[in-house]
C-alpha positions in Angstrom: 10.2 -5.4 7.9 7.6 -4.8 5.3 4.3 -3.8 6.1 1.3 -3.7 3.7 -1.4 -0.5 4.7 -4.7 -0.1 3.0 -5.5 3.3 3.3 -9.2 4.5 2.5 -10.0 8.4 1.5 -13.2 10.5 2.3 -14.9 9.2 -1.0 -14.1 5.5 -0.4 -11.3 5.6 -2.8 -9.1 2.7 -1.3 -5.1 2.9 -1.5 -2.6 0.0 -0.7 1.3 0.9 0.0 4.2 -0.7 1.4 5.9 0.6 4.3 9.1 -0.5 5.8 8.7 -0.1 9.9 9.7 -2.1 12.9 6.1 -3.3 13.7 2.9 -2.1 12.9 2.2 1.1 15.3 5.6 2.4 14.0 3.5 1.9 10.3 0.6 3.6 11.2 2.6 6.4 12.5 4.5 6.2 9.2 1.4 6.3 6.9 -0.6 8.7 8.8 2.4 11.4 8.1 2.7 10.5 4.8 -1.1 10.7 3.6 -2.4 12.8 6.3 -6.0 12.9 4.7 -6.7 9.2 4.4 -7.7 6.6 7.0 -5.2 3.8 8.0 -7.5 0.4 7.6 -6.1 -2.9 7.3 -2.1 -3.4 7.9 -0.6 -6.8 7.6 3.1 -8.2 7.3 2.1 -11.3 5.8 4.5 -12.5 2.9 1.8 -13.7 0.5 -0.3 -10.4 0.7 2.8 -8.0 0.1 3.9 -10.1 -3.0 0.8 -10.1 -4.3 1.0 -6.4 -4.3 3.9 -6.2 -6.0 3.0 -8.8 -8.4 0.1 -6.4 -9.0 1.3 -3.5 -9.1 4.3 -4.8 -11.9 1.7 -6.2 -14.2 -0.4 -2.6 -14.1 3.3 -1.0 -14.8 3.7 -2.9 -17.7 0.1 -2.8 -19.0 0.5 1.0 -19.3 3.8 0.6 -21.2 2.0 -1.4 -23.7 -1.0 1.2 -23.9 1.6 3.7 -25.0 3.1 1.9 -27.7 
């Protein structure tokens, strides 16, 4: 299952990534090892919020392909 994680550094800087994991303590654990210095906020399976993500995350991709041309 995917799990969307909001993770938020020392300086506020926010970070959002998706994590596959059988529930959400086995995604906490998950981010925690993986970015050891930020905090684990919000974590949510909902369909709508993880598409949205990626939806967001493809547009940025292309808008920096377009920047380099």
């Amino acid at each position: 299952m995917k799990f969307l994680v909001h993770l938020t550094g020392e300086r506020g800087r926010s970070k959002s990534v998706i994590i596959d994991a059988l529930d959400t303590k086995e995604a906490e654990k998950v981010a925690i090892k993986e970015f050891p210095s930020l905090e684990v906020g919000r974590i949510t399976s909902d369909s709508g919020s993880i598409s949205y993500f990626e939806g967001m995350k493809a547009i940025k991709k292309i808008g920096h392909m377009k920047k380099g041309l």
